[in-house]
Backbone as numpy.savetxt, mean C-alpha at the origin, in Angstrom:
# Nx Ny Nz CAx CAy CAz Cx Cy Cz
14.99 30.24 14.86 14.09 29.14 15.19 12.74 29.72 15.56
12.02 29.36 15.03 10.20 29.12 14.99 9.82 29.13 16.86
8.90 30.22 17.46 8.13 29.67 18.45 6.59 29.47 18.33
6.22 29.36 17.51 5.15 28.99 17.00 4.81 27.46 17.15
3.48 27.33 17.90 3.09 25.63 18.11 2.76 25.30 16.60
3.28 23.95 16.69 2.94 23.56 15.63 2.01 22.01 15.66
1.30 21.62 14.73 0.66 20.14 15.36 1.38 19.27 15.09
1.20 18.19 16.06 2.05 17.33 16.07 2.30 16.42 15.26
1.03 15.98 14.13 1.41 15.28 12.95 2.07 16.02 11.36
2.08 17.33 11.77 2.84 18.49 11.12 4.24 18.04 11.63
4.77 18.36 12.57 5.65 17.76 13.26 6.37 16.26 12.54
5.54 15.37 12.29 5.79 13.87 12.44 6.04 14.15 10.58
5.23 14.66 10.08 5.63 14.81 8.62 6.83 15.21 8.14
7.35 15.95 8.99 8.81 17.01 8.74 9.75 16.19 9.14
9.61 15.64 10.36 10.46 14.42 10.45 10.83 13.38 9.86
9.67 12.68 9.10 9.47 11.59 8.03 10.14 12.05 7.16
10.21 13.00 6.54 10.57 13.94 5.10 12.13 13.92 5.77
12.81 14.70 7.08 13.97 14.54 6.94 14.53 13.66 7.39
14.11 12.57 7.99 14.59 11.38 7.87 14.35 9.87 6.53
13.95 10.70 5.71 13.43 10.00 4.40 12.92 8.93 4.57
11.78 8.98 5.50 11.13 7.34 6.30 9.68 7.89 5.26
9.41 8.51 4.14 8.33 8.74 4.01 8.15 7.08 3.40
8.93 6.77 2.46 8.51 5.46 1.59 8.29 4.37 2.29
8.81 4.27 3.61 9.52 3.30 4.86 7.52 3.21 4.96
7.36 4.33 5.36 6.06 4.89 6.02 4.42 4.30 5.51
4.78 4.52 4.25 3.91 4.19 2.96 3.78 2.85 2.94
5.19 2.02 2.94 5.23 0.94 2.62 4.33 -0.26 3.71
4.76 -0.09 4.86 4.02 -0.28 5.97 2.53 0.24 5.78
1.37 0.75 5.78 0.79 2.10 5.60 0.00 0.50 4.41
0.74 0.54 3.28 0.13 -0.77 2.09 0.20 -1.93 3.09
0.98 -2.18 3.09 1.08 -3.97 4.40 -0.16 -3.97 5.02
-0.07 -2.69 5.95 -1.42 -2.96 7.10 -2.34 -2.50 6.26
-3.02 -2.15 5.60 -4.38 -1.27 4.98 -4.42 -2.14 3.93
-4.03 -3.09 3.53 -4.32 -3.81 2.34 -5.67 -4.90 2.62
-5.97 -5.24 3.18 -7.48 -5.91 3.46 -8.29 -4.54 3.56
-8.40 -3.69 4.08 -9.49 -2.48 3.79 -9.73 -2.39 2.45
-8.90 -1.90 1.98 -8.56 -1.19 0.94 -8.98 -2.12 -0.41
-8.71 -3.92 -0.45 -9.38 -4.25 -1.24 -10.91 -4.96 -1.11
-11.23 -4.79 0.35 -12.29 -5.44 0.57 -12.20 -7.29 1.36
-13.12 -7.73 1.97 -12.74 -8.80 2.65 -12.75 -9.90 1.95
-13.66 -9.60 0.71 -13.68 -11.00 -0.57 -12.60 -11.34 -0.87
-11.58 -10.43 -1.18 -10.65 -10.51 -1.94 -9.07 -11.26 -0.70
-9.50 -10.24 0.30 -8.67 -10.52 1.22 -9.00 -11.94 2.06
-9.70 -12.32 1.89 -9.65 -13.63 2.21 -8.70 -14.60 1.80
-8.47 -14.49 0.60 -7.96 -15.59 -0.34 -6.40 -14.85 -0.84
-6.00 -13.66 -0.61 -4.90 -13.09 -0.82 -3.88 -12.65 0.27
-2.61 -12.53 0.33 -1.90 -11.85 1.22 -0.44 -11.42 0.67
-0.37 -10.21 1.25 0.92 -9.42 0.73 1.66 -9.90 1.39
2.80 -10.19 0.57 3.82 -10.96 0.73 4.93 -10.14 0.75
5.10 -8.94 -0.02 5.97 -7.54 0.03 5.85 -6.46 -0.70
5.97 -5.86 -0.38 5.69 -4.51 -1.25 7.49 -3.60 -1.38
8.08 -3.65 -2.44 8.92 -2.95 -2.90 9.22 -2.09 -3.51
9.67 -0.88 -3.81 10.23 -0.01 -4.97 8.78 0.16 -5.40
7.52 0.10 -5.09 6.35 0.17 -6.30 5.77 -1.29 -6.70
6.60 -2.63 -6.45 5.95 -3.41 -6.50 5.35 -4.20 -5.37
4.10 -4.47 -5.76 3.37 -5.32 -4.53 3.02 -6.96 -5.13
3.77 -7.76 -4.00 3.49 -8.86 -4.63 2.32 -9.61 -3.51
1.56 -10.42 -3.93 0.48 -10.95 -3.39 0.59 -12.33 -3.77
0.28 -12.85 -2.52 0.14 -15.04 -2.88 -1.25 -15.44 -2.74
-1.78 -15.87 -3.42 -2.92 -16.32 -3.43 -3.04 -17.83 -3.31
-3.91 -18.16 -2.63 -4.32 -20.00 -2.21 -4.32 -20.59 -2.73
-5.27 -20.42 -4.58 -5.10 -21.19 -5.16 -5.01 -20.81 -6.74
-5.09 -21.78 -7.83 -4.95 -21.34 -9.00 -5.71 -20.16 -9.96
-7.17 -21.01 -9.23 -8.25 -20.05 -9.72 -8.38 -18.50 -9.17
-8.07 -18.30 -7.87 -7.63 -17.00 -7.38 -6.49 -16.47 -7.94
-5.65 -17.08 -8.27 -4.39 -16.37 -9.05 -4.99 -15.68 -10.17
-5.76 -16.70 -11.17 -6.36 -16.26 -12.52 -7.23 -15.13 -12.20
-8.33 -14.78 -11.34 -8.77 -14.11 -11.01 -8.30 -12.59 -10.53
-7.18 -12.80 -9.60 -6.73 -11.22 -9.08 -5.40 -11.24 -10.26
-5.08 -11.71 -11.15 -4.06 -11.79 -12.18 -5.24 -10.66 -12.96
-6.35 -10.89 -13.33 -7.61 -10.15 -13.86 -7.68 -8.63 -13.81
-7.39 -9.20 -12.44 -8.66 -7.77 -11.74 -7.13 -6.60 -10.97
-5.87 -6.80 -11.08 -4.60 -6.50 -10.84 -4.75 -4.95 -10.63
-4.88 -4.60 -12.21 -5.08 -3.28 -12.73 -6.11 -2.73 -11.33
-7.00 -2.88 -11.53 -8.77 -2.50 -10.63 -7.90 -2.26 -9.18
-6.87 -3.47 -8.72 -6.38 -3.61 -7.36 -5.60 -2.04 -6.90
-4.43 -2.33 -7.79 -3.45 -0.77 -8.20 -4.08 0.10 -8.41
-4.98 0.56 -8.78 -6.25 1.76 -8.83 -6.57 1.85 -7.29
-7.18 1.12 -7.38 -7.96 1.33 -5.88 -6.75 1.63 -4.49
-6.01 0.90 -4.47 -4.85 1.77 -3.23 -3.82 2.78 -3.88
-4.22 2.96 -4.73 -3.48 4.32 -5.28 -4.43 5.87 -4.97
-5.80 4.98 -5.44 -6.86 5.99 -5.17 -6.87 6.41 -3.29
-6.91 5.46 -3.13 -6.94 5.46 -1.31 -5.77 6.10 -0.57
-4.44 6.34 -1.28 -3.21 6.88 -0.81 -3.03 8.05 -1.03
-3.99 8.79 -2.53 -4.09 9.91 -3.57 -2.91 10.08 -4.25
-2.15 9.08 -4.49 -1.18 9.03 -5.48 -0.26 7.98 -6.02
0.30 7.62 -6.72 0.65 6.82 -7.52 2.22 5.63 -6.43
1.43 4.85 -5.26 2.16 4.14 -4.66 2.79 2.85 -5.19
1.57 2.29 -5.80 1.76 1.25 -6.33 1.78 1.31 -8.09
3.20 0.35 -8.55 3.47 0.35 -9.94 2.81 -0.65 -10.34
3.34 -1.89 -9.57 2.84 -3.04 -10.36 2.50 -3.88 -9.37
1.65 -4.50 -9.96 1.59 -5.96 -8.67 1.76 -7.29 -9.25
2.48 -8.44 -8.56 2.81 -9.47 -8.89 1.85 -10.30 -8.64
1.09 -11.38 -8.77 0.10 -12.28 -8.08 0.94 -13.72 -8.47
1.59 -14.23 -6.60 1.99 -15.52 -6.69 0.95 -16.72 -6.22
């Protein structure tokens, strides 16, 4: 065994990893950071409803917002993929 300090979110990573809470982690991590991440325009009129396995589903208010982030989906999945630095999100649903 290691006596070497180690930091504590070094620490919290190794734990995550062997308690396999990394996805647990992530998933939460999309829930809360999802108004940053797409901006307040968007988040106004949208809300994650769940994020699973890679999919994120989102309900939107009304029709024309559906048609709209139905659009712009792709642009959405880019951008919190970009913000995570890797490939979190597969698909997104817009209800």
């Amino acid at each position: 065994m290691s006596t070497n300090p180690k930091a504590i979110s070094d620490a919290l990573k190794d734990a995550a990893l062997y308690f396999k809470l990394s996805e647990t982690i992530e998933r939460g991590d999309v829930l809360n950071l999802f108004d940053k991440i797409v901006g307040k325009n968007i988040a106004k009129f949208a809300n994650v409803k769940s994020f699973i396995k890679g999919i994120l589903v989102v309900e939107v208010e009304s029709s024309s917002w559906k048609n709209e982030l139905f659009l712009m989906r792709e642009e959405i999945k880019n951008k919190i993929n970009e913000f995570f630095k890797k490939e979190i999100v597969k698909q997104i649903k817009i209800i």
